[in-house]
N, CA, C and O of each residue as an XYZ file, in Angstrom:
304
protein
N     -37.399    -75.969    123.442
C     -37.984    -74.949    124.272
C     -37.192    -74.875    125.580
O     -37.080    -75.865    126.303
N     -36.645    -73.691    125.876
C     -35.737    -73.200    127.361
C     -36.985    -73.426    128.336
O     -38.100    -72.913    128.239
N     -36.491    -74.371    129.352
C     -37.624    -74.212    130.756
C     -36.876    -73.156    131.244
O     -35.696    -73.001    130.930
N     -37.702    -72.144    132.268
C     -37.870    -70.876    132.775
C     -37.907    -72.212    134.182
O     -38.788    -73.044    134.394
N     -36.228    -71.911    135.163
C     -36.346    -72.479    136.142
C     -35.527    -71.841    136.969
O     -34.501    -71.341    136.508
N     -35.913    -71.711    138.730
C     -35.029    -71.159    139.453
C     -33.739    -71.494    139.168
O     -33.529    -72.588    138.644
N     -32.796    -70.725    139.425
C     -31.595    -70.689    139.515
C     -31.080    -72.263    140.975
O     -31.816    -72.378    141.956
N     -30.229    -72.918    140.864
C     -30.125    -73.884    142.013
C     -28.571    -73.721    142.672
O     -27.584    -73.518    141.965
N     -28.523    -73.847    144.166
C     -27.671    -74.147    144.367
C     -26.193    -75.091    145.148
O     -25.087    -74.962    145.672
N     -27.451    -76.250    144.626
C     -26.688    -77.162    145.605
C     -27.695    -78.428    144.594
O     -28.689    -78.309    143.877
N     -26.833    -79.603    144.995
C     -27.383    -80.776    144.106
C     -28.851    -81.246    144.805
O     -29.680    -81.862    144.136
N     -29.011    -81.005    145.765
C     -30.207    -81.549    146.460
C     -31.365    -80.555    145.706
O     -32.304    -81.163    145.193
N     -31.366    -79.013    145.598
C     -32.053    -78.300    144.859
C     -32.396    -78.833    143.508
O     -33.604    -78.917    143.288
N     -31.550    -79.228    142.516
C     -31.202    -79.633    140.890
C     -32.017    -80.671    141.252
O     -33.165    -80.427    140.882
N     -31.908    -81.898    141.908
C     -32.769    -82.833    141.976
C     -33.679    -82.852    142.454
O     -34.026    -84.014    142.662
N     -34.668    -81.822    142.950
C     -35.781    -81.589    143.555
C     -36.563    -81.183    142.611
O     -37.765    -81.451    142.602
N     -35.866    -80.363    141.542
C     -36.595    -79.760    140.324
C     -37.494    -81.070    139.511
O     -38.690    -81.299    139.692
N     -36.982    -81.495    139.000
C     -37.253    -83.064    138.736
C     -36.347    -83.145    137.181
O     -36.402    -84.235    136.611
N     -35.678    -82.226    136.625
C     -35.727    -82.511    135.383
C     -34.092    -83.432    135.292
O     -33.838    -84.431    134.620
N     -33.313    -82.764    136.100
C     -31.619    -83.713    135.811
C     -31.401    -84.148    137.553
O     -32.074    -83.876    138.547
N     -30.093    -84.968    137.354
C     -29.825    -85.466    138.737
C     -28.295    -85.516    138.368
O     -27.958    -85.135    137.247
N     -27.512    -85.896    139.115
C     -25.823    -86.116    139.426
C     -25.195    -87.483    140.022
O     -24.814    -87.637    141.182
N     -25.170    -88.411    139.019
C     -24.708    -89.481    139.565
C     -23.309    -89.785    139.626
O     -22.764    -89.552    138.547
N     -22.539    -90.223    140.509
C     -21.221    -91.104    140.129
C     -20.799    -91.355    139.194
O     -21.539    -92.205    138.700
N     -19.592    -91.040    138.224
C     -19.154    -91.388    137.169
C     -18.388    -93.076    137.270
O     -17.224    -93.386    137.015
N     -19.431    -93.876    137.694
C     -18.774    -95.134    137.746
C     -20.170    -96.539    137.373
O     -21.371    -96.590    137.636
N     -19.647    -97.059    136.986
C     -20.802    -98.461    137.016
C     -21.448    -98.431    135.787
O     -20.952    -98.457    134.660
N     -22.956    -98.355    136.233
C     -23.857    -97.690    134.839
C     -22.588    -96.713    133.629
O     -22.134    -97.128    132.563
N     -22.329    -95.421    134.287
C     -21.484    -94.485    133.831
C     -20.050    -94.924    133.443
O     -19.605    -95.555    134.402
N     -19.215    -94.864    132.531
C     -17.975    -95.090    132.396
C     -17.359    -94.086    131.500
O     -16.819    -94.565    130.503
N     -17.318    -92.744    131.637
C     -17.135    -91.926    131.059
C     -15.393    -91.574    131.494
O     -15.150    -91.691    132.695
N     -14.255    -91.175    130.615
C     -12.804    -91.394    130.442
C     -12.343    -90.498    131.713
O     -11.304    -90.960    132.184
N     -12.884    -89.164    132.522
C     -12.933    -88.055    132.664
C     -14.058    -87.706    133.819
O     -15.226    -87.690    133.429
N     -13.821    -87.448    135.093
C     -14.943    -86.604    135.763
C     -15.169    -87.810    136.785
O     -15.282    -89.026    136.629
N     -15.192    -86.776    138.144
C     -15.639    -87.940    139.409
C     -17.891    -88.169    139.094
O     -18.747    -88.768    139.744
N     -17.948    -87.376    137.885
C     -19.741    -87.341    138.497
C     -20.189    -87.022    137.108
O     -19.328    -86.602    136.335
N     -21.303    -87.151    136.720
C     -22.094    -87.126    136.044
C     -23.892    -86.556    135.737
O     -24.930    -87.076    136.147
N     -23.753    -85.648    135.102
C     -24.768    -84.779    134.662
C     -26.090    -85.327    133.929
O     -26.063    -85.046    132.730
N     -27.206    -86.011    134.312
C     -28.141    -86.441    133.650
C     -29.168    -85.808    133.685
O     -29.459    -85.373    134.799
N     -30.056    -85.514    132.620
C     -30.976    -85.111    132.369
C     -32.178    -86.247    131.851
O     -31.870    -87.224    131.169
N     -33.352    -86.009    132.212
C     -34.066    -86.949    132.395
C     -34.846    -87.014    130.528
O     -34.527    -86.357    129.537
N     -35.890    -88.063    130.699
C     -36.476    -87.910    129.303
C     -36.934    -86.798    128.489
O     -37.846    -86.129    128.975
N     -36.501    -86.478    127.387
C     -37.175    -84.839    127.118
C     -36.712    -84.076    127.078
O     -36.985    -83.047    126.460
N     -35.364    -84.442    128.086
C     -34.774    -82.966    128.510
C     -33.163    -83.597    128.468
O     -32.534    -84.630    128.699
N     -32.930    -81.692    127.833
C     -31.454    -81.867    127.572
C     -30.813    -80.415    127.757
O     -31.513    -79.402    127.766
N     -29.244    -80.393    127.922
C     -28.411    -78.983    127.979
C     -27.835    -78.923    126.763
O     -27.981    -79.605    125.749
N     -27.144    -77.978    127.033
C     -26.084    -77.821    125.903
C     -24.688    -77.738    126.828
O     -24.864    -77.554    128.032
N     -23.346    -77.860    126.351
C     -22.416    -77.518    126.782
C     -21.690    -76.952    125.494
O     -21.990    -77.461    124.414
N     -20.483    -75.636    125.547
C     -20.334    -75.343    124.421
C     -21.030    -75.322    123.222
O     -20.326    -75.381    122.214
N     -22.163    -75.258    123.078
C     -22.597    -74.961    122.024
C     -23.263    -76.864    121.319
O     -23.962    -77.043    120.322
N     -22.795    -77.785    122.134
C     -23.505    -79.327    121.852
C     -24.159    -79.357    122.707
O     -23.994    -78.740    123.760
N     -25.403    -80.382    122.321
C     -26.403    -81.258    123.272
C     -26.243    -82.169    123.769
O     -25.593    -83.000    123.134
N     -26.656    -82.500    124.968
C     -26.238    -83.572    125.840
C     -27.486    -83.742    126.397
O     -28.437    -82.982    126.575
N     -27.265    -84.970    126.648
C     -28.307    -85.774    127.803
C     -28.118    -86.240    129.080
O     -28.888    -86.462    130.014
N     -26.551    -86.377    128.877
C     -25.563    -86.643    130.313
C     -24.006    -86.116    129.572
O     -23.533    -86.280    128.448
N     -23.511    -85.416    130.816
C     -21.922    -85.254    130.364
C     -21.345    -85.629    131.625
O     -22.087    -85.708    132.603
N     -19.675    -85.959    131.766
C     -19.361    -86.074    133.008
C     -18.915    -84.681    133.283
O     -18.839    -83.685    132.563
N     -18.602    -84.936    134.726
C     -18.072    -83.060    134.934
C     -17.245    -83.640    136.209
O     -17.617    -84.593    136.893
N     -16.248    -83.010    136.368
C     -15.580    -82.990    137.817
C     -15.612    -81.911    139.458
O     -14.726    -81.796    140.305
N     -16.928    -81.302    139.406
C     -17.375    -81.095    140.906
C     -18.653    -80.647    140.321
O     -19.104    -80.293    139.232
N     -19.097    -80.857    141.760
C     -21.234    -80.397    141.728
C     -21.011    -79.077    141.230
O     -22.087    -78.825    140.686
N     -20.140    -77.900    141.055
C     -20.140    -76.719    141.259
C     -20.402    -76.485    139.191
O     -21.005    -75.648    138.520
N     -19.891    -77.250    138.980
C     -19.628    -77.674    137.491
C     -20.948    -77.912    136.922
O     -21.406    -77.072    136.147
N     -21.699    -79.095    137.251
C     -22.711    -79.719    137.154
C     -24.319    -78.228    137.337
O     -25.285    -78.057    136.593
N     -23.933    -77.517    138.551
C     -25.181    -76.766    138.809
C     -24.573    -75.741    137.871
O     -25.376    -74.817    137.749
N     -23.482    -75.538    137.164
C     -23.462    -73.841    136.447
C     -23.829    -74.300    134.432
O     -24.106    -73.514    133.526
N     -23.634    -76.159    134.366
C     -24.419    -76.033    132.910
C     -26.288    -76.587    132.982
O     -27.128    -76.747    132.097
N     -26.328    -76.750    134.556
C     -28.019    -76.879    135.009
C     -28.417    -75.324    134.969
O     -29.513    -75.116    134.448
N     -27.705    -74.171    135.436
C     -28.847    -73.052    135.909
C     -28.472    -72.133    134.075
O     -29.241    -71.257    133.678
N     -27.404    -72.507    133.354
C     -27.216    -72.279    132.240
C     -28.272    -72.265    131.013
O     -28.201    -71.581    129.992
N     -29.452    -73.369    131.446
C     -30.244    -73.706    130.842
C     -30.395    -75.124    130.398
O     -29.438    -75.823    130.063
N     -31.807    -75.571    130.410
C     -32.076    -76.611    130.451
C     -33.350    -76.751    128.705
O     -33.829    -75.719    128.236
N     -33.518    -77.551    128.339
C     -34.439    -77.451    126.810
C     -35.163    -78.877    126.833
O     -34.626    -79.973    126.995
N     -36.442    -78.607    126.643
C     -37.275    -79.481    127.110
C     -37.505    -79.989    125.094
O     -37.720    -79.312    124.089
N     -37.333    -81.294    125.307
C     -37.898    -81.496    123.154
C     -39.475    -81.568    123.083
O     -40.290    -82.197    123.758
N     -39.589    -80.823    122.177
C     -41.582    -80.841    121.826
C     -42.111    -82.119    121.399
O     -43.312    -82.241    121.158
């Protein structure tokens, strides 16, 4: 199911929503690719290209808020 959510534009917005956040691609994260990282919380997931994700890395916030306002899918 697509959540019906404002459009965001800035990471402080995305994480206010409650559903994803943007962490550091380092530590926890060790992804090959990308200063940052796209998480979506329990339940909830994107798509990129046409796959599902739960976290992807991405290389700027600008990246991160255009596959957040892209749509977000909550699992039943």
């Amino acid at each position: 199911m697509k959540l019906e959510l404002e459009k965001v534009n800035s990471k402080k917005q995305l994480e206010a929503q409650g559903y994803c956040r943007i962490d550091l691609n380092k530590g926890y994260w060790d992804y090959d690719f990308g200063k940052y990282v796209l998480v979506a919380d329990k339940n909830i997931f994107f798509k990129v290209s046409g796959d599902i994700f739960g976290a992807t890395p991405v290389n700027t916030f600008k990246e991160a808020l255009n596959i957040y306002n892209n749509g977000i899918y909550k699992i039943n």
